[in-house]
C-alpha positions in Angstrom: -4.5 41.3 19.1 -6.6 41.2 15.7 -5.2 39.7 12.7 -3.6 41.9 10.2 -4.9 39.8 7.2 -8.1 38.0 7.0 -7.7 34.3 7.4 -10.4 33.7 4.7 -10.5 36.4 2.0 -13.6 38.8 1.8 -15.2 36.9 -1.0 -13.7 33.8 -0.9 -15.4 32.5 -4.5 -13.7 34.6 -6.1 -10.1 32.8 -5.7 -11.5 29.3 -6.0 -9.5 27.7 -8.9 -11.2 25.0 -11.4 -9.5 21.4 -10.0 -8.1 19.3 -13.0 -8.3 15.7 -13.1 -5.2 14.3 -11.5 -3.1 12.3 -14.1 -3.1 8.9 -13.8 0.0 7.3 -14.2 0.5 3.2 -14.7 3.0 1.2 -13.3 5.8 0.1 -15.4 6.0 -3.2 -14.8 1.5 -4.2 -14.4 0.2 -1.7 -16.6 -2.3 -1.1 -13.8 -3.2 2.6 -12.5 -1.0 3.8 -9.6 -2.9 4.7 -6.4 -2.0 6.8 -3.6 1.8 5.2 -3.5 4.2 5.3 -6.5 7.7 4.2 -5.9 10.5 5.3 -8.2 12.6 2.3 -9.4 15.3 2.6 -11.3 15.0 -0.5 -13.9 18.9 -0.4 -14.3 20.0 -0.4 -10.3 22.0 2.6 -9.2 24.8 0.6 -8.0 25.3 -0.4 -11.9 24.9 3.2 -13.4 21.4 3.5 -13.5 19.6 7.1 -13.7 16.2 6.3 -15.2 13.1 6.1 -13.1 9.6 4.7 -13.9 6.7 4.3 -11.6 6.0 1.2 -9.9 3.8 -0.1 -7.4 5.6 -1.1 -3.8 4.4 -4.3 -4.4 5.5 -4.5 -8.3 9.0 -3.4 -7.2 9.1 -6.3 -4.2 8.6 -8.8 -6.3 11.5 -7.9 -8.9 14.2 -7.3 -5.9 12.7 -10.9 -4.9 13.1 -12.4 -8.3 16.0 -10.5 -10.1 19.8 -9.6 -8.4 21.2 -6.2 -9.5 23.3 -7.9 -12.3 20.0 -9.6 -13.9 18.0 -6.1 -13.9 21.2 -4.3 -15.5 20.9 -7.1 -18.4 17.4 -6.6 -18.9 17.6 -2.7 -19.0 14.2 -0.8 -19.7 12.8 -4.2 -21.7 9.9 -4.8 -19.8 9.2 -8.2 -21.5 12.2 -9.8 -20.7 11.3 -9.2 -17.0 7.6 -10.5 -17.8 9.3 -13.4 -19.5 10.3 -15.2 -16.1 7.4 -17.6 -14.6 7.4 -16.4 -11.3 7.2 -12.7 -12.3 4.3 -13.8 -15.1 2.6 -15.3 -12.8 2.6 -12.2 -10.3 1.6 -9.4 -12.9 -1.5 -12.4 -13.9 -2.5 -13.1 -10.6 -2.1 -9.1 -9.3 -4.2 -7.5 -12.7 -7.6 -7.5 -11.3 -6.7 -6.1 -7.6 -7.2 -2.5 -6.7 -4.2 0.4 -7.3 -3.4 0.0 -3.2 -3.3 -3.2 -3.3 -0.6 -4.9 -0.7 0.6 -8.2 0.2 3.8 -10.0 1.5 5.6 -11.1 -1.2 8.5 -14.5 -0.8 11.8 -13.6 -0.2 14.7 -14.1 -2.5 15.2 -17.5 -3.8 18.7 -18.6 -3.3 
C-alpha cells in the first residue's frame, strides 16, 4: 500500500530552519559550562521547603550531599560562597575547574 504523505517533502530545502546556537548554561556551584547532563538541585532541600532550582553538574551536586546535611544547605540558602567557604568543597571546585563539562568521578562518601 503507498504512503498517503511523502516521508520527505517534495523540496525538502525549503523547510530547513536556520539552527541557533544552544545556550550554554554554567553550573551554580563551578561556574563551568554544563555538558550533556544538567541536574536540577534545589540549593534549599525540598524536605525543608525548598522550590528553587539551579543547574549543577552530577558531580558538583555529589559532592555537596557528601559535604553538607539537609539542615547545613537550608542555612546557606542560594549564598553560593558560604558553600565555597568550606575546605573540602574549595578544594573540589579548584581541583575540578580545568576538567571538561562531562567530566565524572567517584566522589568520598559522607563524613560522619
Amino acid at each position: 500500500m503507498a504512503r498517503k504523505h511523502s516521508k520527505h517533502g517534495p523540496y525538502p530545502d525549503l523547510h530547513r530552519e536556520e539552527e541557533a546556537p544552544a545556550t550554554v548554561t554554567a553550573c551554580w556551584l563551578c561556574g563551568r559550562p554544563t555538558g550533556k547532563t544538567i541536574v536540577w538541585h534545589h540549593p534549599v532541600p525540598k524536605s525543608r521547603g525548598g522550590r528553587d532550582v539551579v543547574p549543577m553538574h552530577p558531580i558538583c551536586q555529589q559532592t555537596l550531599i557528601a559535604n553538607f546535611t539537609n539542615s547545613e544547605l537550608e542555612r546557606h540558602a542560594m549564598d553560593v560562597e558560604k558553600l565555597l567557604a568550606n575546605p573540602a568543597v574549595r578544594k573540589f571546585v579548584d581541583w575540578v575547574a580545568n576538567k571538561a563539562p562531562d567530566f565524572t568521578a567517584t566522589i568520598a562518601k559522607k563524613q560522619r
